[in-house]
C-alpha positions as CSV (number, residue, x, y, z in Angstrom):
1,X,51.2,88.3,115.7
2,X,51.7,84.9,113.5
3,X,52.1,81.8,115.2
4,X,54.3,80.1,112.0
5,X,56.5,82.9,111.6
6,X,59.8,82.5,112.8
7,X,61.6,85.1,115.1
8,X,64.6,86.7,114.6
9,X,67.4,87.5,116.4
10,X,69.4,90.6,115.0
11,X,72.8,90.0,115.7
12,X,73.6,93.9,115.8
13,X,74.9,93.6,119.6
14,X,77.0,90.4,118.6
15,X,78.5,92.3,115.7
16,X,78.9,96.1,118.6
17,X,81.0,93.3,120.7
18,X,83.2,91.9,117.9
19,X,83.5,95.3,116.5
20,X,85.1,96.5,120.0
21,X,87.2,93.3,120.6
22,X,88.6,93.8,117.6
23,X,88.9,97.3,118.2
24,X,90.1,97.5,121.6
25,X,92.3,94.1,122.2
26,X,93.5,93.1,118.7
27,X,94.6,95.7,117.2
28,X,96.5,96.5,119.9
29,X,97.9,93.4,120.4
30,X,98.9,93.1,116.6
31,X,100.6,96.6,117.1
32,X,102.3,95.2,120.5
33,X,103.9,92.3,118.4
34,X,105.0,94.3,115.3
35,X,106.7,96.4,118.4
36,X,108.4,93.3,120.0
37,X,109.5,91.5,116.9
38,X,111.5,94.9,115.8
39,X,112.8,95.2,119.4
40,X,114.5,91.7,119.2
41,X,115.6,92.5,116.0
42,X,116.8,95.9,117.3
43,X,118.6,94.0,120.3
44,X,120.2,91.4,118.3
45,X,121.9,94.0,116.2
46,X,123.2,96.0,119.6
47,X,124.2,91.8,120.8
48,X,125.8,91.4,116.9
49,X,127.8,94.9,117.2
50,X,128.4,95.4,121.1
51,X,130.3,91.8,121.0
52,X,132.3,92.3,118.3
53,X,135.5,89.8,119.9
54,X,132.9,87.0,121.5
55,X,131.8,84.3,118.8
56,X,129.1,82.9,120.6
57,X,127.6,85.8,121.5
58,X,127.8,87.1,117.7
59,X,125.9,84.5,116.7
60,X,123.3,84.8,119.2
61,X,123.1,88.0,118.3
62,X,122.8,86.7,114.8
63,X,119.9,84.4,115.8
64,X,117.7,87.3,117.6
65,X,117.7,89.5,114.0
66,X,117.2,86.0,112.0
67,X,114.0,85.4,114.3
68,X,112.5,89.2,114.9
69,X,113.0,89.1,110.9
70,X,111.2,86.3,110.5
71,X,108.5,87.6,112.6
72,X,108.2,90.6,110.9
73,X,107.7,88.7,107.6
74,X,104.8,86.8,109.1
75,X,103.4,89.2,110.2
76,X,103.6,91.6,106.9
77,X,102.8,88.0,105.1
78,X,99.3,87.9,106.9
79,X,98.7,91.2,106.6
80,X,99.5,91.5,102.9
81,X,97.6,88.4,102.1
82,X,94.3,89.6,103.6
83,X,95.0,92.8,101.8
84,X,95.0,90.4,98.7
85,X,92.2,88.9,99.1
86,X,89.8,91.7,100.3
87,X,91.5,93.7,96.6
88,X,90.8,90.9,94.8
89,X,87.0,89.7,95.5
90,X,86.3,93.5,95.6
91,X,85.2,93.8,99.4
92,X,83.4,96.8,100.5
93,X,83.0,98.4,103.9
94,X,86.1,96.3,105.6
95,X,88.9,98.6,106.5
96,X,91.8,96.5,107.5
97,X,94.3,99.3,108.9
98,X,92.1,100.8,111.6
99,X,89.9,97.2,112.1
100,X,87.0,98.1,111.1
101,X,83.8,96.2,109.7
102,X,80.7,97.9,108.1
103,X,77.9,95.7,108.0
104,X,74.5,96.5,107.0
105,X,71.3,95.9,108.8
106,X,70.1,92.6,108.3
107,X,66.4,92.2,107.9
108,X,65.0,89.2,106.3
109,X,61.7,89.2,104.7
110,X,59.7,85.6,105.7
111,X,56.5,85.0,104.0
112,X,53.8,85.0,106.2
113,X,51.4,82.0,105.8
114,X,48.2,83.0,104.5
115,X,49.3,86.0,102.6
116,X,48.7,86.5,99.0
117,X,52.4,86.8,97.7
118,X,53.4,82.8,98.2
């Protein structure tokens, strides 16, 4: 044991955590918000069509597809700009449909005071 060498802490358990966050409550959540911004869309249509005599409630149908569109958009936005940027600076091991991350094991070398490769 060296007294000047620095320890390490591998962050494998850090990276087991993100990885199931990421997994288990993003994802998901992402999903669950695709799913509710084409539901409002969906429901302003049925608003738009079932109230084909009532102005107001044409355009408040009107408003509900305007807005699940526009979520939909950000949210295809994002995604298609990280799909961008992972294409174009060529990044392995990151697979963006099913979230997940491939690192690989991180072990520094330190010289070692003393030793004859300073």
């Amino acid at each position: 044991m060296s007294f000047f060498s620095t320890p390490v802490a591998y962050a494998s358990n850090v990276d087991t955590f993100i990885g199931n966050v990421n997994r288990l409550i993003v994802n998901p959540l992402i999903g669950m918000m695709f799913a509710v911004a084409l539901v409002y869309f969906l429901y302003g249509v049925y608003q738009f069509i079932s109230n084909a005599e009532n102005e107001e409630m044409r355009t408040a149908g009107k408003q509900h597809m305007v807005w699940g569109i526009v979520g939909l958009t950000i949210m295809i936005g994002v995604f298609s700009i990280i799909r961008l940027a992972l294409n174009t600076f060529n990044v392995k091991g990151i697979n963006a449909e099913k979230g997940e991350v491939e690192l690989n094991d991180y072990n520094p070398r330190y010289p070692q005071f003393g030793s004859p490769n300073r």
